[in-house]
N, C-alpha and C positions, 0 to 999 in steps of 0.2 A: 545752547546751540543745537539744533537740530542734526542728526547725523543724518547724509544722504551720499548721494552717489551726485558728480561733477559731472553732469550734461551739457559740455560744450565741446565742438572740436577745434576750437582756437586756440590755440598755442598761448597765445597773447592775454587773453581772458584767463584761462586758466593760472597765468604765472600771476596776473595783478591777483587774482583770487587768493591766490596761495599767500601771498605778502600781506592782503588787508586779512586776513584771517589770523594769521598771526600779530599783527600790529592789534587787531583786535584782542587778542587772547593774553598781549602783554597791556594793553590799556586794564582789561577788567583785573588783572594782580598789582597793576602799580597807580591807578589813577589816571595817569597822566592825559592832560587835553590833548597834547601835540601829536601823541598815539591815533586818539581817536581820530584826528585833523587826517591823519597820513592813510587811516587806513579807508576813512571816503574818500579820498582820493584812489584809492586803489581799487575798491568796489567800482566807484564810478567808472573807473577806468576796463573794467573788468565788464561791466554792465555795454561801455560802449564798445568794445571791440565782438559781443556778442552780444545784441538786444534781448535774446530769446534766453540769455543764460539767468535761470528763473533763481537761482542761490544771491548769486551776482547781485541782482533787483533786494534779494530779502535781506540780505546783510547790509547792503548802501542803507536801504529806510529804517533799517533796527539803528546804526547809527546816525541819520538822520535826527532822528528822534531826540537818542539821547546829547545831540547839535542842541536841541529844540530849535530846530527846520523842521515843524508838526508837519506843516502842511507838505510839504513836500516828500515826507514820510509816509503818511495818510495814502498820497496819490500813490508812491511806488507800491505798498500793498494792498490798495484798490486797483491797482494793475493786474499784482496777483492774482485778484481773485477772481479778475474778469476773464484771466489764463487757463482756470480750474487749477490749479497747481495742487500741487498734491504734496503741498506745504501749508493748507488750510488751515489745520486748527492751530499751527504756530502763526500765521499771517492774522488769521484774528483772535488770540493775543496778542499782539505785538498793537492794533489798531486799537482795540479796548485801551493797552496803557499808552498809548499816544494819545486817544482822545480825551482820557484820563487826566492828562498834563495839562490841557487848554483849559480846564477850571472855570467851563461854560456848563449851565445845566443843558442846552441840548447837548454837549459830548457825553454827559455822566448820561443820558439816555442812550447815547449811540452805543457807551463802554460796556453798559450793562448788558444791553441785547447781544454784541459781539463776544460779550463772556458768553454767556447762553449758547449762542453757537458754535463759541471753540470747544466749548465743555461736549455738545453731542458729537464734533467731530473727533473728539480722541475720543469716547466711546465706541465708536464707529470702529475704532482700531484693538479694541480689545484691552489685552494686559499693554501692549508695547504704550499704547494712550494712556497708561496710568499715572507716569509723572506729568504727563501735559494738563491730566484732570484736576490734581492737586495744584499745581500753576495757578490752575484757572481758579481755584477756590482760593491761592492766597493774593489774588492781584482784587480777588472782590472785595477780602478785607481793604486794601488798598482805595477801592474805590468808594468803599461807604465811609473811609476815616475822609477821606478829601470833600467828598459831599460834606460830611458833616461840620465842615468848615466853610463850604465855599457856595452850598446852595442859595441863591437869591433869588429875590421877588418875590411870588405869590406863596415858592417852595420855603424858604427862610425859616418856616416853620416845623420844618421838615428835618431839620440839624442835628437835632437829642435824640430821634428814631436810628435816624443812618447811624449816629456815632453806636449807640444803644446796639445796634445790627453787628455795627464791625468790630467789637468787644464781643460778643458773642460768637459771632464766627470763629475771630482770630483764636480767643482765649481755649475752643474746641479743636479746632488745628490741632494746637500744640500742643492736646493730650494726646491726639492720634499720630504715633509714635510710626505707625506703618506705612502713613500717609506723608509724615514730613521726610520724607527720605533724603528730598531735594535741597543742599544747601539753597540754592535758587528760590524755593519757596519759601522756606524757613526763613530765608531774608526778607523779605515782601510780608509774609505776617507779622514778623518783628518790626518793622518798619510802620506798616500799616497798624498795626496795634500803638505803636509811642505816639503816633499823628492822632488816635483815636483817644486816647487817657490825657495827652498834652491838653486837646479840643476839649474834653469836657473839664477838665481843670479850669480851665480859663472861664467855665461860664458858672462854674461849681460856688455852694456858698464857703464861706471862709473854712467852715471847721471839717469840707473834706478835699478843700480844693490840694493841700498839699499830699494827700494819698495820691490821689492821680497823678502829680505832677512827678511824683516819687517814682509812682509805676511807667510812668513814659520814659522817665530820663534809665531805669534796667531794662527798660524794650529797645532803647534806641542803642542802648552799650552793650547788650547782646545784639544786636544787629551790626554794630560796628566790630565785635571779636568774628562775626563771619564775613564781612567784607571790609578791612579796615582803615581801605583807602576808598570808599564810598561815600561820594561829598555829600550824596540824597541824605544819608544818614547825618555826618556831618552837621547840613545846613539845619536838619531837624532839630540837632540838640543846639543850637546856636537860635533859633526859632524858642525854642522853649526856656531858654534864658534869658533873650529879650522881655517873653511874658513873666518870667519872675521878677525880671528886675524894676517893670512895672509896677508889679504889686508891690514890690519893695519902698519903692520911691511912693506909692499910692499910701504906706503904712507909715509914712516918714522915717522910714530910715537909708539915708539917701547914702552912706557909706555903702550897706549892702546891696544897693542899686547898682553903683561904681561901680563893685567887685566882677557883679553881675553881666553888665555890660561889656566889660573888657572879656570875661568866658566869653561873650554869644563875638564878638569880634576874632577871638583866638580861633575860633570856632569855624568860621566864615572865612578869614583868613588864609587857613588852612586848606580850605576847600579849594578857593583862587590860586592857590599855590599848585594846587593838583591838575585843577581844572577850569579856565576863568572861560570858557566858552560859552557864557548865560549868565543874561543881563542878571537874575534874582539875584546871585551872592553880592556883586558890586552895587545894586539898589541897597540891600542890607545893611550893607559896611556902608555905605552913604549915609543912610537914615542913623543906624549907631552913631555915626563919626556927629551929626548933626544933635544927635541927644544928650553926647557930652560932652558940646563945644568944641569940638575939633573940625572949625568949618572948614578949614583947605584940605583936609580930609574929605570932607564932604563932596566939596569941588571936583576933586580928585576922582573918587567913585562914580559920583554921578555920571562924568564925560565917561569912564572906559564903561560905565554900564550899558549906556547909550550908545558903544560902537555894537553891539552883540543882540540877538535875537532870543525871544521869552514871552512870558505870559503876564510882565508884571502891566497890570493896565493904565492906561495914559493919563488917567486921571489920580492916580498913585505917584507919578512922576511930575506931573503938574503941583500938587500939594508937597514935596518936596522938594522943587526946584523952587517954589514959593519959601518954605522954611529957610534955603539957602540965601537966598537974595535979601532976604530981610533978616537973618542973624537971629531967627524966633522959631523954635522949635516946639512950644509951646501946644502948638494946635495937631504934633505928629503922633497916630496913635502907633500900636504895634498889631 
């Protein structure tokens, strides 16, 4: 959270300010959705009692975002920036890892260049831009472990460099002992590194795929000893179970599939219980609930996934609303 100075004379702005900042700063210690639910409400409310109150705007669309309401996030700090605001180089970060989230290859283009530019603007600032520079170097990890999962079409190609980039960057991070200073970052490489060894596990041949998948699952549980109520993390290791337990069942051993399965559920689970505001974890626990026969499970997921907004795409929801209706899960990958 960027430290500033409260540039409104609204009485009224200022107290919702005051309240969603705190509702904010007990959602990021406890998890909790209904935190973050309260404290847009109270930015928003804050934002409208004074349009001009430029904190106001940057707090609503940071949790905007993590609502996943991208878009509406996006526009409040392309507002920003249309303001000059002299909350730049945080406003784009914030837009990099928003566009980040949509897991379209033109956002992984927009995220990259908006790293680039957040990165010159805490330059710009000297030492006080140091930890905003480091940010910015581990959101990139962040952003080549997602490419190298999510890039498609002509890029698809493109997957084993990104992941190759973000293992490289991350793994340099975390020697530079002067640069991680930032729990904040430190979480975002950690993060972006267990997404980056998970990914290439999965496309790995047999005799290293369980190194990686070793090495993701101590990057994702050192990222969760520094945020431990962080569903991103969470959902990750819940994500990288589902792929084991594939392999599992792919090697025929369908007990250790089971086992498997009900982790990436505990897993997911967990997260909902923290935070069910995004369709992904209830898509999740649908599709599990759907792979080991627990179709009213399935049922169940599906419909609360579908009240909430996300990235999982329509044709992902279509193949599983398909699996559901016909009691055949057969054709569901992970």
């Amino acid at each position: 959270m960027p430290p500033s100075p409260l540039p409104t004379s609204s009485p009224d702005a200022l107290r919702s300010f005051v309240a969603g900042r705190e509702q904010l700063r007990s959602y990021l210690t406890t998890g909790s959705g209904e935190l973050l639910c309260q404290a847009k409400r109270s930015f928003s409310a804050a934002a409208a009692f004074d349009p001009r109150f430029q904190l106001a705007i940057f707090y609503r669309s940071l949790v905007q975002a993590e609502l996943r309401e991208t878009g509406a996030a996006i526009d409040g700090f392309e507002q920003l920036l249309k303001a000059q605001t002299d909350l730049r180089a945080e406003v784009l970060l914030q837009l990099a890892y928003a566009h980040t989230k949509r897991y379209r290859n033109e956002d992984f283009v927009k995220a990259e260049g908006y790293l680039a530019e957040a990165s010159q603007a805490a330059q710009a600032r000297g030492e006080k831009g140091s930890e905003l520079l480091a940010l910015g170097e581990s959101l990139k990890v962040f952003l080549y472990a997602v490419m190298g999962g999510h890039l498609s079409g002509d890029s698809d190609n493109l997957r084993p460099l990104y992941l190759e980039k973000a293992v490289e960057l991350g793994e340099g991070l975390l020697k530079d002992k002067a640069r991680m200073t930032s729990g904040e970052a430190r979480f975002e490489v950690l993060n972006g590194l267990g997404i980056a060894y998970m990914r290439k596990g999965a496309v790995a041949a047999d005799s290293s795929r369980q190194e990686f998948w070793t090495t993701a699952e101590s990057r994702f549980k050192e990222a969760l000893e520094l945020r431990p109520t962080s569903v991103r993390a969470m959902q990750n290791m819940g994500l990288l179970r589902g792929m084991q337990a594939f392999q599992a069942r792919s090697d025929g051993a369908e007990a250790q599939a089971q086992a498997l399965f009900r982790e990436a559920k505990d897993g997911y689970a967990k997260s909902l219980d923290l935070n069910p505001n995004d369709q992904y974890p209830h898509y999740r626990m649908a599709k599990l609930c759907a792979l080991t026969d627990d179709w009213d499970g399935a049922e169940r997921y599906f419909a609360s996934g579908r009240q909430y907004s996300g990235a999982v795409a329509e044709e992902e929801w279509r193949e599983l609303r398909a699996a559901i209706d016909t009691r055949d899960a057969s054709a569901l990958t992970w």
